[in-house]
C-alpha positions in Angstrom: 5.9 -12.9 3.7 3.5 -11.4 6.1 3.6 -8.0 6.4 1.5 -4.9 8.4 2.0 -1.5 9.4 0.5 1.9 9.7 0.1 3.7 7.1 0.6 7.8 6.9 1.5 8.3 3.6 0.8 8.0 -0.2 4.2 5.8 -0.4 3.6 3.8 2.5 0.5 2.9 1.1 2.3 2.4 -2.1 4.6 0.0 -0.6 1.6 -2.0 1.2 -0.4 -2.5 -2.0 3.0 -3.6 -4.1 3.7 -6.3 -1.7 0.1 -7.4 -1.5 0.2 -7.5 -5.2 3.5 -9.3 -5.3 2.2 -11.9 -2.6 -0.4 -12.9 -4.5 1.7 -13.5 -7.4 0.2 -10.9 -9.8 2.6 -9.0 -12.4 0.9 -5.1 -12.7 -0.3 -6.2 -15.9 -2.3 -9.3 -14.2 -3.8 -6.7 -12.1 -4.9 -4.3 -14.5 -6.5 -6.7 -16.5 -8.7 -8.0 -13.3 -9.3 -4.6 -12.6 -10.0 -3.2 -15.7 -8.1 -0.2 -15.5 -4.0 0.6 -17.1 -0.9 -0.2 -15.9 0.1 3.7 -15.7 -2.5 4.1 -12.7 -1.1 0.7 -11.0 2.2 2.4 -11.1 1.4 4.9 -9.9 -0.3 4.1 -6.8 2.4 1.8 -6.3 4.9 4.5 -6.6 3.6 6.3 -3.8 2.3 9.5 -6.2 0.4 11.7 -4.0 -2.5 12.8 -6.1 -4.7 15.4 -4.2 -7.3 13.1 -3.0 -4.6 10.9 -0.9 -3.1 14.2 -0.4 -6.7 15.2 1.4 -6.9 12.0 3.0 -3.8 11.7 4.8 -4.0 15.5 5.5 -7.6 14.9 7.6 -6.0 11.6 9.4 -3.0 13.9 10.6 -5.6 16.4 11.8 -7.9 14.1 13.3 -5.4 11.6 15.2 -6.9 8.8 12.6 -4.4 6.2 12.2 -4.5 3.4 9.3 -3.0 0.0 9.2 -2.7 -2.4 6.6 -1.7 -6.2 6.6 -1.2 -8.4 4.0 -2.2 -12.2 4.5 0.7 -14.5 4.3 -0.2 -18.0 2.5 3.1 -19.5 4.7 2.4 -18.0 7.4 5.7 -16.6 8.3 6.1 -14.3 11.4 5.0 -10.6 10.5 6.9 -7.6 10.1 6.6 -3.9 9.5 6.8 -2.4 5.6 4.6 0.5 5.6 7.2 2.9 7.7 10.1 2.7 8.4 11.7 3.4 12.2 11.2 6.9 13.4 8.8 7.6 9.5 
């Protein structure tokens, strides 16, 4: 599954890195271990927790008009569609 969107939030970032992650056939723990990091602070990005750096950064992208958009490669190459908001988000 391909996907790509904007992304204006902490969870719609959240979402965007889970499916990358789940894409590329990694369990959290798979990714901690290439990372070298836990599976608490996986979670918890993929969760969407809005720590106060991401709180900063999306706050100075809705001041600045600075718009961010993710995509996640597709190894099928199916048609894309949109994960990272949903309609009207």
């Amino acid at each position: 599954m391909t996907a790509r969107g904007e992304v204006r939030s902490a969870e719609a970032l959240g979402r965007m890195l889970q499916q990358g992650r789940l894409v590329s056939g990694l369990t959290q723990r798979d990714l901690t271990e290439r990372l070298e990091t836990n599976q608490k602070y996986i979670w918890a990005l993929e969760s969407g927790k809005n720590t106060i750096i991401l709180e900063r950064i999306f706050a100075i992208m809705r001041e600045t008009g600075v718009r961010m958009y993710m995509e996640i490669d597709d190894p099928l190459d199916e048609p894309l569609h949109d994960i990272a908001e949903e309609p009207n988000g």
